[in-house]
C-alpha positions as CSV (number, residue, x, y, z in Angstrom):
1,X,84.8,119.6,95.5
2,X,81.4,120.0,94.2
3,X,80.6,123.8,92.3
4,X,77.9,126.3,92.9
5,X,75.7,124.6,90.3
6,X,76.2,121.0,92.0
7,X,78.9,119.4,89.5
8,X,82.0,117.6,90.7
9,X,84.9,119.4,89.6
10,X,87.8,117.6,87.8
11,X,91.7,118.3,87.2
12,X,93.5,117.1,84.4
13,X,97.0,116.5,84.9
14,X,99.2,115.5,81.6
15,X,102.5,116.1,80.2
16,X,105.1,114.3,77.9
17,X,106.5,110.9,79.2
18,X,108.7,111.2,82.1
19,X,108.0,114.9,82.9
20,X,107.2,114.0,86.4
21,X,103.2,113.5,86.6
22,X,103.1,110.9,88.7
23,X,106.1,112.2,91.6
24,X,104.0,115.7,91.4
25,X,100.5,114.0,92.1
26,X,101.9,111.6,94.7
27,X,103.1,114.5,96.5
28,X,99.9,116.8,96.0
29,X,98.0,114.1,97.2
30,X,99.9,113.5,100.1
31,X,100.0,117.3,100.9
32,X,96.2,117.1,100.6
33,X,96.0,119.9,97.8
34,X,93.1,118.5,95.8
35,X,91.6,117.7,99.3
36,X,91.5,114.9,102.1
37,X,89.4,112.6,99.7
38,X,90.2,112.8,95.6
39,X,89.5,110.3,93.4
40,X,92.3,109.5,90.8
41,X,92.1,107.9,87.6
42,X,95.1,106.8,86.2
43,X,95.2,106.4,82.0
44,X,98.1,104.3,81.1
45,X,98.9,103.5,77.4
46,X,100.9,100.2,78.2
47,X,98.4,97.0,79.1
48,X,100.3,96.4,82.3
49,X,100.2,99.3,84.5
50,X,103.2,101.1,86.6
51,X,101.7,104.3,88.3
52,X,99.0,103.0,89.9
53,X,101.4,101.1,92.1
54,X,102.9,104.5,93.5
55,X,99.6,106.6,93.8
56,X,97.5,103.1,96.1
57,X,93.4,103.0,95.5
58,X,92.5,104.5,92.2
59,X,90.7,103.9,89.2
60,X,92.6,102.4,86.6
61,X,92.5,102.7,82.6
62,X,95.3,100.6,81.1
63,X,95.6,99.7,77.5
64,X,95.1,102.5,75.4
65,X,95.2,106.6,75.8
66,X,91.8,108.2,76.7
67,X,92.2,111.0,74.0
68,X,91.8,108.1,71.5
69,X,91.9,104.0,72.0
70,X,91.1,104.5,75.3
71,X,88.1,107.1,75.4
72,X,85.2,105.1,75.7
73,X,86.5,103.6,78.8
74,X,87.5,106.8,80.4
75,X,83.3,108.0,79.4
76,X,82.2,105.0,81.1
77,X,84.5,105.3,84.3
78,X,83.4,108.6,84.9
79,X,79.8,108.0,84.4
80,X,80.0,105.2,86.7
81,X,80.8,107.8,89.6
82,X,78.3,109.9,88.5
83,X,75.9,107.3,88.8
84,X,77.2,106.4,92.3
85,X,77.3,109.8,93.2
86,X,73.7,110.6,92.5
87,X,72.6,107.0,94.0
88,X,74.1,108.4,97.2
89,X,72.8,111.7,97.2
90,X,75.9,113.7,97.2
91,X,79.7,113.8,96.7
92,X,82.0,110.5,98.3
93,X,84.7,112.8,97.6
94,X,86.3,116.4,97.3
95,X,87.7,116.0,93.5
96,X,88.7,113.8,90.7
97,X,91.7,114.0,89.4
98,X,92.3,112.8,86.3
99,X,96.8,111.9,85.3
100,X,96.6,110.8,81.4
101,X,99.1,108.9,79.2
102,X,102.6,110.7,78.3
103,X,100.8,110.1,75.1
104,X,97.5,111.6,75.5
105,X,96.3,115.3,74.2
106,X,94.4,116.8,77.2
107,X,93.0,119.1,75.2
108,X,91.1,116.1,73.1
109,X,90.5,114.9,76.4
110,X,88.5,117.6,78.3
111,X,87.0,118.3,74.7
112,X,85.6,114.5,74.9
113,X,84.3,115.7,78.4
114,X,82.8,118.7,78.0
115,X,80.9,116.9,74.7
116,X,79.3,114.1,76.3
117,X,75.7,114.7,77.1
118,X,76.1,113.0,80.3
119,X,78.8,114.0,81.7
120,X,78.1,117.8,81.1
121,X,75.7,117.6,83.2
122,X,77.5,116.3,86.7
123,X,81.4,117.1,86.0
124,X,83.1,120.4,85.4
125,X,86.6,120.2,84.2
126,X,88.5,122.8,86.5
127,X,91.9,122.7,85.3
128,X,94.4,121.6,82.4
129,X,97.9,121.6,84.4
130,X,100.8,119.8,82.1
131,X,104.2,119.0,83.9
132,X,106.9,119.7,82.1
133,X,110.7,118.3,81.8
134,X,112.8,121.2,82.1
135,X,115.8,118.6,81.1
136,X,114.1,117.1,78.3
137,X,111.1,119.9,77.2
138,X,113.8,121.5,74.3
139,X,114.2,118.8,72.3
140,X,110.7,117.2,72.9
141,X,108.9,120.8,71.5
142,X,111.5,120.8,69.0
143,X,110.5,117.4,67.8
144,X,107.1,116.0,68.9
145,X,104.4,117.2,67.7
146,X,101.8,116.1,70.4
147,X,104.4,117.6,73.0
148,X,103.4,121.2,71.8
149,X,99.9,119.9,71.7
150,X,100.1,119.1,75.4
151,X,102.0,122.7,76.5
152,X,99.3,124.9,74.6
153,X,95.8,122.9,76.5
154,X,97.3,123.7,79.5
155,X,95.9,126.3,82.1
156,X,98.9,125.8,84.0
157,X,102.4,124.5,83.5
158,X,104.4,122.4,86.3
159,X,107.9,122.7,85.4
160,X,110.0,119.6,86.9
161,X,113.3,118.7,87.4
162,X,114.6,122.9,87.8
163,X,116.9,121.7,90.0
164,X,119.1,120.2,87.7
165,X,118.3,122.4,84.7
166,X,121.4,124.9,83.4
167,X,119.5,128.5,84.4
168,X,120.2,129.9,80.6
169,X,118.2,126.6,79.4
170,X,115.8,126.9,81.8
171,X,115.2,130.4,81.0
172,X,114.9,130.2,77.2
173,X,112.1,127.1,78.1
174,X,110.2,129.6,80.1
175,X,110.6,132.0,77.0
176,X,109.7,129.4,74.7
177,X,106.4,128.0,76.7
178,X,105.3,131.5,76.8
179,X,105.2,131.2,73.1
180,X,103.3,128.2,72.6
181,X,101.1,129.2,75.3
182,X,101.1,132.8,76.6
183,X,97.8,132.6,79.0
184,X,99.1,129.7,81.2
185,X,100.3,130.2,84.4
186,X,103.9,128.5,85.0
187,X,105.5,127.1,88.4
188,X,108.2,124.9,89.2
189,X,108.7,122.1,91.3
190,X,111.3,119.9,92.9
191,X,110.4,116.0,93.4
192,X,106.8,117.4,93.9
193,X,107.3,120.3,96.1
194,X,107.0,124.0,94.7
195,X,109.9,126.1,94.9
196,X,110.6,129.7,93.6
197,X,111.5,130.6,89.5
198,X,114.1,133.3,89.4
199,X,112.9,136.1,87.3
200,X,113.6,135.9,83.8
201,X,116.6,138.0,82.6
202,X,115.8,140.3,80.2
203,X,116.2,140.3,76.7
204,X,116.2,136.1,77.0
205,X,114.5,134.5,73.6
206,X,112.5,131.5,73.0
207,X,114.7,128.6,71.7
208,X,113.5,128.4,67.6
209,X,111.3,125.8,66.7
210,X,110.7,124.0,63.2
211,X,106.8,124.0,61.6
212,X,106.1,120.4,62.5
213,X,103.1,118.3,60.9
214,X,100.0,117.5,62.9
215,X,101.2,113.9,63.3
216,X,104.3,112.3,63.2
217,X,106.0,111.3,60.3
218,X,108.6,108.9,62.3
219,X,105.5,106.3,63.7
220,X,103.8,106.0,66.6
221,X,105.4,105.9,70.0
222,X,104.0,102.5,71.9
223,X,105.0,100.3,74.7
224,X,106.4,97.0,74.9
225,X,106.4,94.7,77.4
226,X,109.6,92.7,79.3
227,X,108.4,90.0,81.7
228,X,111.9,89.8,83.9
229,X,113.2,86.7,86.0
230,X,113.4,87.6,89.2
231,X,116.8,85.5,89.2
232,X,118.0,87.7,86.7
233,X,121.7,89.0,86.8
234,X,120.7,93.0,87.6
235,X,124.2,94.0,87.0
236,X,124.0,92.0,83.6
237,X,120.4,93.4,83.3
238,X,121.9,97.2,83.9
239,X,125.0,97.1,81.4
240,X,122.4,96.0,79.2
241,X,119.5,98.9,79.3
242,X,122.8,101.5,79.3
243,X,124.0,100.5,76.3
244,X,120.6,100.7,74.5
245,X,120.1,103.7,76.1
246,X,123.4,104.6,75.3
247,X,122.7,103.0,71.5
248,X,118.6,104.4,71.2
249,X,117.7,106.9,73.6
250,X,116.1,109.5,71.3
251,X,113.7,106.3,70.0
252,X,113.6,104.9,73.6
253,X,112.1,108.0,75.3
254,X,110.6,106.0,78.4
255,X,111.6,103.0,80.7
256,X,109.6,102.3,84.0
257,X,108.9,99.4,86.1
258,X,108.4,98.0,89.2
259,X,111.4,95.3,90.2
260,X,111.8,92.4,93.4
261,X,115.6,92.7,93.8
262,X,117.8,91.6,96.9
263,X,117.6,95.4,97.9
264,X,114.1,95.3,97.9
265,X,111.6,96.2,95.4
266,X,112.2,99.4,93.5
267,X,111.1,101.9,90.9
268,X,113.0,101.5,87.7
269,X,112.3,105.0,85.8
270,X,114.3,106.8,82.8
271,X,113.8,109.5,80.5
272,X,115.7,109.5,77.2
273,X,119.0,108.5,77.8
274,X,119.0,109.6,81.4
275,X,118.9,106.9,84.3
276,X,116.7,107.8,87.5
277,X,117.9,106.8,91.2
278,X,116.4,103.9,91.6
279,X,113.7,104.4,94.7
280,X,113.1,101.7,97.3
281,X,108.9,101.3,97.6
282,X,107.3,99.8,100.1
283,X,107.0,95.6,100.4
284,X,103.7,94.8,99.1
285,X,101.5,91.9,97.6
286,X,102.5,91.6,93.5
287,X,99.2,92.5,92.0
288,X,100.9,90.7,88.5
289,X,102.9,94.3,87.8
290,X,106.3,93.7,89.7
291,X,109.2,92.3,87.7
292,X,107.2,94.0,85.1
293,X,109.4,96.8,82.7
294,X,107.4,98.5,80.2
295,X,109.6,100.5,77.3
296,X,107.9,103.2,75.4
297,X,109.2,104.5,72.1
298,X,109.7,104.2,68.1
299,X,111.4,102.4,65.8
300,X,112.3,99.4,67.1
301,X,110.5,95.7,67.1
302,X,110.1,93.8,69.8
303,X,111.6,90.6,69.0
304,X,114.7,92.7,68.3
305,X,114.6,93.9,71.4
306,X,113.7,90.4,72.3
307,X,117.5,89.6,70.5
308,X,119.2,91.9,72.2
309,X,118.4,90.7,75.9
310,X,119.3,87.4,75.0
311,X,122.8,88.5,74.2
312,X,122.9,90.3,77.3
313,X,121.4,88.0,79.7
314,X,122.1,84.5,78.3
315,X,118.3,83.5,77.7
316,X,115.3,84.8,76.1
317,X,112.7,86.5,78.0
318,X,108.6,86.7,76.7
319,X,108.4,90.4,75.3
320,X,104.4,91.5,74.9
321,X,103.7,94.2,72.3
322,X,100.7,96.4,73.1
């Protein structure tokens, strides 16, 4: 969509790992609500890439997060469609939408934006919206420093997973975003669709949340990297990830990949400790991402995690640290 004074408009679309960016976008997109032609870019802080594989044709930036490692690469991508853009004389599409890292600050990220000389002057960034676990969002804004970072740059907030959300938790997360961020607008959705929040009952309080420092005194969340046999024993493979789950699930905050199995090739997803149904994708060429699982958290090395499938599986399997 271009703006009165001629600049593509962007949306920036973040949130905490596994608080439902991706299942939100997939369905906006297919309910046309950027528009019939958007341009995605897709930030991803692990080397090898899941997302891009449920969202088709975008722009990928894999390896790094673009508030930080990954900035220059997200300046040059967008200044690359600017550049096409003006060499055509007008707009190939409606919108670009922009869905960061679970690790990325889209505050730092707009702010890179809205600095860069070039860029000022052919995008206008629209909108902050930042999904939102309902399941998870406690414990994360109670804990995570860059999870309060993301809630308070955000214009609007997208809670997920409502569904499955006690009401008295859910309300006391509405109380509590208000908090951190009183000017944002807040919806709910359901695998991507909106539905309705009940009105908040009255008197409800914000959970209480600890001062936390500016960065993290327990080290860096990053990814790792299992390259998995596609002759692997899955129900070996599953007792395995549920007892480490079971073992490390605050450390292990996020598991996703994209696995060939003899039920077809599915989307392997968790969040903390919790499991997702596995969901069947379509069959399609391996672009070097399937059989692929990419675990993101703290405090663990990967040749112990290296170890540990060994145990399980009865042979070791290449593990690649970002």
């Amino acid at each position: 969509m271009q703006t009165d004074d001629g600049r593509l408009r962007l949306t920036v679309l973040g949130g905490y790992l596994g608080s439902g960016k991706t299942t939100w976008l997939r369905h906006q997109l297919h309910a046309a609500t950027f528009g019939t032609n958007v341009h995605v870019i897709v930030n991803e802080a692990a080397e090898t890439p899941v997302d891009d594989a449920l969202l088709g044709q975008v722009t990928l930036l894999a390896g790094g997060c673009c508030c930080c490692d990954g900035k220059p690469a997200l300046i040059a991508a967008l200044r690359r469609i600017c550049d096409d853009r003006s060499r055509t004389g007008g707009a190939r599409f409606d919108r670009i939408v922009l869905e960061t890292s679970g690790l990325a600050d889209p505050g730092a990220i707009v702010a890179a934006i809205q600095g860069d000389p070039v860029l000022v002057n052919h995008i206008l960034v629209g909108e902050t919206l930042v999904a939102v676990d309902a399941l998870h969002a406690l414990a994360q804004l109670g804990t995570e420093p860059l999870g309060r970072r993301q809630v308070g740059a955000a214009d609007r907030l997208i809670l997920t997973k409502t569904d499955a959300c006690a009401p008295a938790d859910l309300a006391a997360l509405r109380a509590t975003l208000t908090v951190l961020n009183p000017g944002a607008e807040v919806m709910a959705a359901v695998l991507g669709e909106a539905v309705d929040l009940p009105a908040l009952p009255p008197g409800t309080k914000p959970a209480p949340l600890p001062p936390l420092p500016e960065e993290d005194a327990r080290g860096a969340i990053l990814p790792t990297q299992v390259q998995v046999d596609p002759a692997i024993d899955w129900s070996a493979f599953a007792l395995w990830l549920s007892a480490l789950l079971h073992a490390r699930g605050d450390d292990l905050v996020r598991v996703k990949g994209v696995i060939r199995t003899p039920a077809g090739r599915l989307l392997l997803q968790t969040v903390r400790r919790v499991v997702q149904s596995p969901e069947i994708l379509p069959d399609a060429p391996d672009q070097g991402q399937d059989n692929r699982i990419v675990f993101i958290g703290r405090g663990y090395r990967p040749a112990d995690l290296e170890r540990s499938l060994h145990r399980f599986l009865g042979r070791p399997l290449p593990v690649t640290p970002r």
